[in-house]
C-alpha positions as CSV (number, residue, x, y, z in Angstrom):
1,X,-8.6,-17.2,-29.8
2,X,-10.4,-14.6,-31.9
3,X,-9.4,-14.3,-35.4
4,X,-8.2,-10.4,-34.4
5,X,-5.9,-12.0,-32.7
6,X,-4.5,-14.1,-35.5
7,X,-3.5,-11.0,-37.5
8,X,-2.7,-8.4,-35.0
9,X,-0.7,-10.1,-32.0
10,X,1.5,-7.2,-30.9
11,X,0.9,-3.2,-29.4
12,X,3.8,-1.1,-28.8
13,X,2.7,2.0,-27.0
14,X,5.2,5.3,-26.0
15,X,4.4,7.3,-22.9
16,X,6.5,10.6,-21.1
17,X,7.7,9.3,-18.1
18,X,4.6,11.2,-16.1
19,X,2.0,9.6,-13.9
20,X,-0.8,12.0,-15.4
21,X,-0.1,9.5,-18.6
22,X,-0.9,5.6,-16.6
23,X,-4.9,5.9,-16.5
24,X,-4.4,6.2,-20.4
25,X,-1.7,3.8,-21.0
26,X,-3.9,1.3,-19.2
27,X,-7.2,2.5,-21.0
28,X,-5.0,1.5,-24.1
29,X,-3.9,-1.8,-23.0
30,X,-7.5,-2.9,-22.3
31,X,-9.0,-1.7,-25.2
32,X,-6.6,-4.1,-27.1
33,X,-7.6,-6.9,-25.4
34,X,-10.9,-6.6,-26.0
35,X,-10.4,-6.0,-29.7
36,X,-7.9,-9.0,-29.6
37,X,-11.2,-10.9,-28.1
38,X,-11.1,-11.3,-24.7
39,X,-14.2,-10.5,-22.5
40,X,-15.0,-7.0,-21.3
41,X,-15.2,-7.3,-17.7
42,X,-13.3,-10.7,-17.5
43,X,-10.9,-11.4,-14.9
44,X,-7.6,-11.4,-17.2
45,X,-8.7,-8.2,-18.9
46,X,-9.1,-6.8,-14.8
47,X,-5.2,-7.9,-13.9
48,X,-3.7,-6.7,-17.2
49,X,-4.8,-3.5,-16.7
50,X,-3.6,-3.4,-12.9
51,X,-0.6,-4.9,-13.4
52,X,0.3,-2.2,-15.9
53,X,-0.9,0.7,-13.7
54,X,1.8,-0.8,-11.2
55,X,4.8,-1.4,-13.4
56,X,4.1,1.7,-15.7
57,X,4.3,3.8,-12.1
58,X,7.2,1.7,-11.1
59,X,8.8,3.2,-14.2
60,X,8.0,6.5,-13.3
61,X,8.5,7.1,-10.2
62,X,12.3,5.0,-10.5
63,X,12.9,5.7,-14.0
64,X,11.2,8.9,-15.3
65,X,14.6,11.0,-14.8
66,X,16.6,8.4,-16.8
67,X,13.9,7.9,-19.3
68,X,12.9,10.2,-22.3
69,X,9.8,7.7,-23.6
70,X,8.6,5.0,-21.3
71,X,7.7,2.2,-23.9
72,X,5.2,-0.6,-23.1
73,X,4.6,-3.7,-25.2
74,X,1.5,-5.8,-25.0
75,X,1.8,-8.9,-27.3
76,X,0.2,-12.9,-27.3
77,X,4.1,-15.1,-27.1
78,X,4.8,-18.9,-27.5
79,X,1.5,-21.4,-26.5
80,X,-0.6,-17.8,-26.2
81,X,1.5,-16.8,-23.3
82,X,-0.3,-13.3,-23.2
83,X,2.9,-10.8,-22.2
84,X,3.0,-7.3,-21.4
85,X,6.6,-5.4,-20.8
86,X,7.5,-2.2,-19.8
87,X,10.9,-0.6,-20.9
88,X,12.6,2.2,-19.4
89,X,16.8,3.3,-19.1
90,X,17.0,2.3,-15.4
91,X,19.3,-0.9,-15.1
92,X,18.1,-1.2,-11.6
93,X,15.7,-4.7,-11.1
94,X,12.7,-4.1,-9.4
95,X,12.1,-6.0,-6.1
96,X,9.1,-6.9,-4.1
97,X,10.0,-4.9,-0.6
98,X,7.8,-4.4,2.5
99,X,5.9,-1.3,2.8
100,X,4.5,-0.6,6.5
101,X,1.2,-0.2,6.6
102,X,0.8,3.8,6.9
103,X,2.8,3.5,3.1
104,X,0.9,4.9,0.8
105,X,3.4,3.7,-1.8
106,X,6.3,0.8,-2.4
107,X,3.9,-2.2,-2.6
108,X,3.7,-2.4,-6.6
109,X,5.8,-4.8,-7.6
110,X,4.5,-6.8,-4.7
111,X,0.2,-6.5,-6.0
112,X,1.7,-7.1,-9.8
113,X,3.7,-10.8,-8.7
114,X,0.7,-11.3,-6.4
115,X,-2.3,-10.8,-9.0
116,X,-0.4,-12.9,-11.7
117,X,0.6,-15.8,-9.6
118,X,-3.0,-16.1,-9.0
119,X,-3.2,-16.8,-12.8
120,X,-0.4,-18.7,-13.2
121,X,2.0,-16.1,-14.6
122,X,4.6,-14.0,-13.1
123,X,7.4,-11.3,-13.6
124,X,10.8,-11.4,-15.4
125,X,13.3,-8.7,-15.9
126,X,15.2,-8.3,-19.4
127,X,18.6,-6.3,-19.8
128,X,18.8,-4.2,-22.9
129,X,21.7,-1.9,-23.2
130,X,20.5,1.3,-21.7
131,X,18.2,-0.4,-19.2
132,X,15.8,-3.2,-18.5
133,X,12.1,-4.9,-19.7
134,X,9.9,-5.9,-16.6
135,X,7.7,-8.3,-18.1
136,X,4.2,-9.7,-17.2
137,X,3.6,-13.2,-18.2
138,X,0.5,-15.4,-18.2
139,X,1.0,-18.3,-20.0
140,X,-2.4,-20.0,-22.3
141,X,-4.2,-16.6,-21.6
142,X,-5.1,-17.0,-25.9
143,X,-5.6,-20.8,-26.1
């Protein structure tokens, strides 16, 4: 792990609840990875950002209404599990669904389990109070 890492192992970032604002949440996200050390380009700096574009527009598009500030937290866990969650004030859990093919939405939970099964991580959902945490996890990502 890169000695960044060390001393900075958390980002919390605030977003409206508008889909103008995911390119830039995602633009964030990677550019604390690669300060935290990981390679630009790499595989795992790749996903991270896709799987945040998903669940970020997940929160959105089935939370924006409920949610004043969509907040997204990017931080290296237990055994450098690297995690990445996204609140909102929606209690509903998302859920993989099929999308037919002329869908040009409703798969994003779906790509997000997908891409981080392929790395060994997965999704979890948190209840807080007024809502829920969908979080990414990949476990060793900063071993």
């Amino acid at each position: 792990m890169n000695a960044t890492a060390l001393f900075r192992t958390d980002r919390t970032f605030s977003l409206p609840p508008s889909a103008a604002d995911v390119p830039g949440i995602r633009s964030a996200l990677v550019g604390t990875l690669l300060e935290w050390g990981l390679p630009e380009g790499g595989e795992l700096v790749h996903t991270v950002g896709l799987v945040a574009s998903e669940l970020v527009t997940n929160a959105v598009i089935h939370a924006g209404v409920l949610t004043p500030s969509i907040v997204v937290i990017l931080r290296i866990g237990a055994g450098g599990t690297l995690e990445l969650g996204v609140r909102d004030n929606s209690r509903d859990i998302p859920r993989p669904r099929a999308a037919s093919p002329e869908a040009d939405h409703g798969r994003g939970t779906a790509i997000a389990d997908a891409l981080l099964a392929e790395l060994g991580g997965g999704l979890a959902t948190e209840p807080h109070p007024v809502g829920k945490t969908v979080w990414a996890r990949l476990p060793g990502a900063f071993l």
